[in-house]
C-alpha positions in Angstrom: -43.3 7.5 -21.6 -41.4 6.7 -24.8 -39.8 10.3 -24.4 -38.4 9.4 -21.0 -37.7 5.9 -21.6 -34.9 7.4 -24.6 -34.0 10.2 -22.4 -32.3 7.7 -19.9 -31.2 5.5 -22.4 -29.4 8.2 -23.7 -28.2 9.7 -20.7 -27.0 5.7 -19.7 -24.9 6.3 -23.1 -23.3 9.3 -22.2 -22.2 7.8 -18.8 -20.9 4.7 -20.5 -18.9 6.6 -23.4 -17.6 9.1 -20.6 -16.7 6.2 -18.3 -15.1 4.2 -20.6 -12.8 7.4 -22.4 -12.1 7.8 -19.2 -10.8 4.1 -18.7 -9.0 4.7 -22.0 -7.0 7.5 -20.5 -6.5 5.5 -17.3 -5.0 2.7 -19.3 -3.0 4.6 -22.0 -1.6 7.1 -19.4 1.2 4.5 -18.6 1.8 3.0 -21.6 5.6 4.6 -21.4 5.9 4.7 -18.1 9.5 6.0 -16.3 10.2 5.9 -13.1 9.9 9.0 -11.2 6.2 9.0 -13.3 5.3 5.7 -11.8 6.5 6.4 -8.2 4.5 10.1 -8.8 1.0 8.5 -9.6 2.0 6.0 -6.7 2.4 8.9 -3.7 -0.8 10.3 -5.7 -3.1 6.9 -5.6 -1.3 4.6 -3.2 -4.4 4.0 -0.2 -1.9 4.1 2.3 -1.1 7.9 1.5 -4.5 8.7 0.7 -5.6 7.3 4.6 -2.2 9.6 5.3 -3.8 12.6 3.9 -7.2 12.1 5.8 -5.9 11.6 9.0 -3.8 14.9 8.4 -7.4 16.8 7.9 -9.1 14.3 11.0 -6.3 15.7 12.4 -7.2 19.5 11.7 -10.5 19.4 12.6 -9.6 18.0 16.3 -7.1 20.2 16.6 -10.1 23.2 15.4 -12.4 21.6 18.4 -10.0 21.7 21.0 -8.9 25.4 20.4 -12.9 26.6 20.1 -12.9 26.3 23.6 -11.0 29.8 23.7 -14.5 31.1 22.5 -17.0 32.3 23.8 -19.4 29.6 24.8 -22.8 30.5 24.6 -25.5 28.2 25.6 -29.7 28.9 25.8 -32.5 26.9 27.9 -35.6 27.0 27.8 -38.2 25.1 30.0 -41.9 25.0 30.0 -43.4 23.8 33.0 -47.2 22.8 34.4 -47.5 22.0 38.0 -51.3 19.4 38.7 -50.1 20.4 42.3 -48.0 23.2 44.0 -45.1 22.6 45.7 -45.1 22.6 49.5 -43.1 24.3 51.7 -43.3 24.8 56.1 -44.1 28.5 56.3 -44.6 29.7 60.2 -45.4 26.3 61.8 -47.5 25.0 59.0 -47.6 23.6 55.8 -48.5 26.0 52.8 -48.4 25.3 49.2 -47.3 28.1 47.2 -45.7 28.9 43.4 -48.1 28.8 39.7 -49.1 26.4 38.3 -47.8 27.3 34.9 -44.1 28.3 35.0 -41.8 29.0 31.8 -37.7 29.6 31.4 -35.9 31.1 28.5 -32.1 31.7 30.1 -28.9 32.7 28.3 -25.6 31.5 29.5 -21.9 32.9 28.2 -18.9 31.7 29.3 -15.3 32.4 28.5 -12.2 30.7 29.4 -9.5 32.7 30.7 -6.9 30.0 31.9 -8.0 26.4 31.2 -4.9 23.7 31.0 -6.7 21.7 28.7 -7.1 24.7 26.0 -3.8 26.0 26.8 -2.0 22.3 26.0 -4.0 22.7 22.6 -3.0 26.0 21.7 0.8 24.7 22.9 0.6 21.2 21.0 -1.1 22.8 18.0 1.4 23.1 15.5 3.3 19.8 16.4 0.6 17.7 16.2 0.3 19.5 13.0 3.9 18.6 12.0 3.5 15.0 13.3 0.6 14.2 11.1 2.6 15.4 7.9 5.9 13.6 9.0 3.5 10.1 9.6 2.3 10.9 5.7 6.6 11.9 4.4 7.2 8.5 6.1 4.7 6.6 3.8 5.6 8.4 1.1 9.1 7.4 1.5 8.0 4.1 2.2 5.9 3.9 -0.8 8.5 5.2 -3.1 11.2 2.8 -1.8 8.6 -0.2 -2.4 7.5 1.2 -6.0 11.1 1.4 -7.5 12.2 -2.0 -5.9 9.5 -3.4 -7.6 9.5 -1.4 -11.0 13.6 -2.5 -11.3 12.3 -6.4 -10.4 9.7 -5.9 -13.3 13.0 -4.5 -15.3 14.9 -7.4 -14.4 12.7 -10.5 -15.4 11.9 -8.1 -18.7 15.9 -7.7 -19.6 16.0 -11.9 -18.5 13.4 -12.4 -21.3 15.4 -10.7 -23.9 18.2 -12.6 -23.3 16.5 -15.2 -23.5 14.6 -14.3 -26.7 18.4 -13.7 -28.1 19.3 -17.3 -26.8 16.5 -18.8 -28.8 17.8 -17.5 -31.8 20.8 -18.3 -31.3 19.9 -21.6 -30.5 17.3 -21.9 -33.4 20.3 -21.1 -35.8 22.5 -23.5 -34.2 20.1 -26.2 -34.6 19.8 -25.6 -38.4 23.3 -25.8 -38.5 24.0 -29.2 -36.4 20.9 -30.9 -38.5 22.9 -29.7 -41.8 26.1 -30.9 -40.1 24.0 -34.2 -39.8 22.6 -34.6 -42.9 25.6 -34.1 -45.0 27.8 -36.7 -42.8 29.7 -34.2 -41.2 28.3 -35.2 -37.6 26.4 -37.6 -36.3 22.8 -37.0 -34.7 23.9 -36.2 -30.7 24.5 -32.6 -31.8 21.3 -31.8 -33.7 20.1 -33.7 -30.1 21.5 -31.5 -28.1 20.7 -28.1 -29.8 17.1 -29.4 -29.3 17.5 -30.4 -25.6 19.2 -26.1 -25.6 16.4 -24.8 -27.7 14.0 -26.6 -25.4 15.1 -25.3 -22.3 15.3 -21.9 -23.4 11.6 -21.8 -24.4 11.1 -23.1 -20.7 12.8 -20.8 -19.6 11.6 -17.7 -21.7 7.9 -19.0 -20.8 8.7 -19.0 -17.3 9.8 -15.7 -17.3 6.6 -14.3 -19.1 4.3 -15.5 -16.4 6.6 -14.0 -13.8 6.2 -10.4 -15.5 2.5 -10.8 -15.3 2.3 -11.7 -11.4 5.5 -8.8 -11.0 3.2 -6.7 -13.4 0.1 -6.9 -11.0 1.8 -6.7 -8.0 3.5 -3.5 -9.1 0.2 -2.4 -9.7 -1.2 -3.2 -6.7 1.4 -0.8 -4.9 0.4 1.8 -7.1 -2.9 2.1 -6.3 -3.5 1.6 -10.0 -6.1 -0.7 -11.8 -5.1 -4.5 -12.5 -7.2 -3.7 -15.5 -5.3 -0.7 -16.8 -2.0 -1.4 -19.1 1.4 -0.6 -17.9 4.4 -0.5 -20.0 7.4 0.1 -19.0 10.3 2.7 -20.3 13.5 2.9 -18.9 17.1 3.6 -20.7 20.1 0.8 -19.6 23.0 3.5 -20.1 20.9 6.1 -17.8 20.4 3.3 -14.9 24.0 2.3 -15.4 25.1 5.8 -14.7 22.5 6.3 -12.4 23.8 3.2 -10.0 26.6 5.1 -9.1 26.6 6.8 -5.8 28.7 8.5 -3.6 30.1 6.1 -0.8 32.0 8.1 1.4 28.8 9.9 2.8 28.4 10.4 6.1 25.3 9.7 8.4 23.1 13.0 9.2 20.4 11.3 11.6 18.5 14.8 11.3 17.3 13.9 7.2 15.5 10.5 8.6 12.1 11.0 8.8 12.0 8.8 11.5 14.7 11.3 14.0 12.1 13.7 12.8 9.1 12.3 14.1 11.0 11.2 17.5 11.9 14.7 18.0 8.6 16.1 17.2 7.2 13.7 20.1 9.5 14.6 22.5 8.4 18.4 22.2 4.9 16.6 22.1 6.2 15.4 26.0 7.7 18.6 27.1 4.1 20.2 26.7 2.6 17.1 28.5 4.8 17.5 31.7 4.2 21.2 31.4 0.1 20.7 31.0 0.3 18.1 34.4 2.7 21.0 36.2 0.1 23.6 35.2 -2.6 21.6 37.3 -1.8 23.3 40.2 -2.6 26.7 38.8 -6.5 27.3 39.3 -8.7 27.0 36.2 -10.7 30.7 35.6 -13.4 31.5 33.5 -15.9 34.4 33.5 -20.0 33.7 32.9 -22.6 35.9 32.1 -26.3 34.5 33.0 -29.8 35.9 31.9 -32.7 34.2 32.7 -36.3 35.4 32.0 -38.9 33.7 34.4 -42.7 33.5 33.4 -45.3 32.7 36.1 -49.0 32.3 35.7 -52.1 30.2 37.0 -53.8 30.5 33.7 -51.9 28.2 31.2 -53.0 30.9 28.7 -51.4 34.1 30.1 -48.5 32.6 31.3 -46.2 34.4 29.4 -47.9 37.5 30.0 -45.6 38.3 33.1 -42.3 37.8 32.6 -39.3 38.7 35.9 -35.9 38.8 34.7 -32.5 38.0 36.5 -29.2 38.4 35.1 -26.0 38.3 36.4 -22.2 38.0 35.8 -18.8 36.3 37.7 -15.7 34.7 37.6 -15.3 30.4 38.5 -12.3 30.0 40.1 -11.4 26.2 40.5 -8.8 24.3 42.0 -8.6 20.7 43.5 -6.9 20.9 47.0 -5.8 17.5 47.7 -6.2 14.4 45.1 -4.1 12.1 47.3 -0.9 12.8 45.5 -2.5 12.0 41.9 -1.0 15.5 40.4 2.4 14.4 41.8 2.2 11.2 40.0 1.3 12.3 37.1 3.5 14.6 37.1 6.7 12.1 37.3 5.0 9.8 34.8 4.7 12.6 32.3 8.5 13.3 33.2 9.4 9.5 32.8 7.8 9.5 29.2 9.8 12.3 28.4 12.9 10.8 28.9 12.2 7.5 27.7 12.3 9.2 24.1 15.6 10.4 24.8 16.2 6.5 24.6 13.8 6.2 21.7 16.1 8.7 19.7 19.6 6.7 21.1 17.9 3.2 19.7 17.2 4.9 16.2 20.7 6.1 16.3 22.1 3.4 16.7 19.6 1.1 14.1 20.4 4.1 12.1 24.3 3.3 12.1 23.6 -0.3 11.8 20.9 -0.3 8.8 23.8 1.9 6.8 26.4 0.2 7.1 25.0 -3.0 6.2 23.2 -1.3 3.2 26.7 0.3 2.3 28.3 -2.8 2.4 26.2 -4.9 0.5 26.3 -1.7 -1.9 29.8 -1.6 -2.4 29.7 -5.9 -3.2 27.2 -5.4 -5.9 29.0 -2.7 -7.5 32.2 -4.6 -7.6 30.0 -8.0 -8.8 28.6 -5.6 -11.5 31.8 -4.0 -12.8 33.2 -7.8 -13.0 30.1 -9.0 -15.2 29.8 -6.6 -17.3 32.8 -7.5 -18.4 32.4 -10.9 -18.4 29.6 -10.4 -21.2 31.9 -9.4 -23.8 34.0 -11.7 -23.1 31.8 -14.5 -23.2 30.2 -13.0 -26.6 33.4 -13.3 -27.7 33.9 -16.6 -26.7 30.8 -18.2 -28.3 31.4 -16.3 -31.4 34.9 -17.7 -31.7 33.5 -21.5 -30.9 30.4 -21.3 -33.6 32.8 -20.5 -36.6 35.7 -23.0 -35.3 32.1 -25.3 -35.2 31.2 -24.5 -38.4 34.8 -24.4 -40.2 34.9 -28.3 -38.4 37.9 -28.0 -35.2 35.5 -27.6 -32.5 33.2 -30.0 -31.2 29.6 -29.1 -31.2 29.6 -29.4 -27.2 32.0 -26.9 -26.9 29.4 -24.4 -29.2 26.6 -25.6 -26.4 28.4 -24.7 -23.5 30.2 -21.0 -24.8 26.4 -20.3 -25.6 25.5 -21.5 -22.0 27.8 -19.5 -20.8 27.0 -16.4 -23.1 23.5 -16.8 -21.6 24.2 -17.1 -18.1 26.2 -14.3 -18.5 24.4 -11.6 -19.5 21.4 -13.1 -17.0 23.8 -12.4 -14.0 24.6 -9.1 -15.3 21.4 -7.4 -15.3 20.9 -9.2 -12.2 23.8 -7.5 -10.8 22.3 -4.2 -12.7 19.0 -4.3 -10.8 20.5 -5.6 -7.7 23.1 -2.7 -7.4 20.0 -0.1 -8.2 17.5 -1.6 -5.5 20.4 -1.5 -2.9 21.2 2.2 -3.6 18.1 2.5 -2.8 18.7 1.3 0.9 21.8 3.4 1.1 19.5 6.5 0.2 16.9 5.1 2.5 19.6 4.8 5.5 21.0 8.0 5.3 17.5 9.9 4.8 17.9 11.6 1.6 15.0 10.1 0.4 12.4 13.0 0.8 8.9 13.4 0.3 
């Protein structure tokens, strides 16, 4: 008993120790994380890609039912029968019971389809359906992608925001020091040691702020991921690349063929062509051949009854077709046709949202870019600006005010600009998005 009791307690260990490298890895996997690594483990986890990827193989194995009707179809009965009484039949005027009482079938049945519309529209729709299952999984993919990077560049963002204001803070810090020196030596009086504080304080608000933002931005990345809340995520990305990497060609034109979602419409509307050609084909009979062997056993005496067995086999063709269904065929017929063009419309909509969606991402586009170029350089000019105030501060011609708002200034500054940064990259992204060359 002690034996088994310390063989599960070690084998408990094992699991734990395995489980809980295994968490390691999990959580030190992403503590450098880039982009296109974090959007990769997304497309790889997400739930919405993984439901994606099993509807594509629910989607095989209907498919694989549907075209194993072109196989032969065996079937085999089998009946055992006792009779308390004979069955009665009127024989020459008079009523005579006649049969066994004991009676046994064991029958084999093949069939093979030779035309069948329902086969034949699987065998036609096959590979679309096919196709339309992995286009339904590229369009979450993209979707997933688009939603990952919009959310790692917001995580970006409100890390950068804490930077600056980590930088303003020391700024601030120093500047205090200074205005309570000015103050105690008689050089100023107490309203600018005040008003350093009244900075200094809402910097820290700020910067505290902005830490709890980066957790709940953090999780939610996370959560789009498919990736633990548990598990630790850091991070990497380089300022110079992104900058250079914001930059995008603006005189592209639109191809609707690379959207997914011109793609998919066009897949459906071969999808209709087969149906109108499936209700068209219902006037065509439906033909199979059958093969039949049955083996009969008859016997009064329950114990011999299989001791006599009569066969019959035989073998045909089923020819079927309905003759009038009061004009059902016709109908559906015309529906089918009706469906068929309305995605014709379907495709002229997309178009045209197509048209709309880029030109309203291009244009807001082409604003960020120009409100980035003009920040950037506002930030060395405001850095330049604040430095110029703190010395003229300190060497006693400027007013401490004017120190407080340069470094206001300084701060907002650089805030808009890698608000502009990230703002620019996420709405490249809906350029790239609009004209489909997004892929997955």
């Amino acid at each position: 008993m002690r034996r088994t009791g310390r063989f599960i307690f070690t084998c408990l260990s094992a699991l734990c120790m395995v489980s809980a490298h295994a968490q390691n890895r999990t959580d030190t996997v992403f503590a450098d994380a880039t982009l296109p690594a974090v959007v990769q483990y997304a497309i790889t986890h997400q739930p919405a890609i993984q439901q994606a990827l099993l509807d594509e193989a629910i989607t095989e194995k209907q498919i694989q039912a549907r075209l194993a009707d072109w196989y032969p179809q065996v079937n085999l009965a089998y009946n055992l029968q006792h009779n308390f009484e004979l069955p009665v039949s009127y024989f020459n005027g008079a009523y005579v019971r006649n049969g066994t009482l004991n009676s046994s079938l064991l029958g084999l049945n093949v069939t093979q389809n030779i035309f069948n519309r329902d086969v034949l529209l699987a065998s036609r729709t096959a590979n679309d359906i096919r196709l339309q299952t992995r286009q339904n999984t590229s369009f979450n993919k993209i979707d997933v992608a688009v939603n990952v990077s919009k959310a790692f560049y917001d995580v970006l963002l409100t890390q950068q925001q804490v930077a600056v204001l980590v930088q303003a803070i020391t700024r601030l810090e120093r500047s205090l020091k200074d205005a309570m020196s000015q103050y105690q030596s008689g050089v100023a009086d107490k309203t600018d040691y005040k008003r350093a504080t009244i900075a200094l304080n809402n910097a820290r608000s700020q910067r505290k702020q902005a830490d709890d933002l980066i957790v709940a931005k953090l999780s939610y990345l996370k959560q789009l991921m498919g990736l633990s809340d548990s598990a630790s995520l850091k991070l990497r990305y380089d300022t110079a690349y992104m900058e250079s990497d914001a930059v995008l060609d603006t005189t592209a034109g639109i191809r609707y063929e690379d959207r997914i979602e011109y793609r998919i419409l066009q897949t459906q509307q071969r999808l209709q062509e087969a149906n109108v050609k499936y209700y068209k084909s219902s006037y065509v009979p439906t033909i199979s051949a059958f093969g039949n062997y049955n083996m009969s056993f008859l016997s009064n005496d329950f114990a011999k009854t299989y001791n006599n067995g009569f066969g019959v086999s035989n073998i045909g063709i089923t020819l079927g077709m309905p003759i009038f269904q009061g004009n059902k065929r016709v109908h559906q017929i015309r529906q089918a046709e009706l469906q068929y063009k309305r995605v014709d419309w379907d495709i002229a909509l997309l178009k045209s949202r197509v048209s709309t969606q880029y030109a309203q991402a291009l244009a807001v586009y082409k604003g960020n870019l120009y409100n980035y170029h003009a920040l950037k350089e506002n930030v060395s000019l405001a850095d330049d600006v604040y430095r110029t105030l703190d010395l003229q501060y300190k060497s006693g011609i400027k007013t401490y005010l004017d120190v407080i708002i340069a470094e206001s200034d300084l701060r907002t500054t650089q805030l808009n600009y890698y608000n502009a940064l990230f703002q620019l990259l996420q709405s490249k992204l809906d350029v790239q998005r609009a004209l489909g060359t997004i892929q997955y």
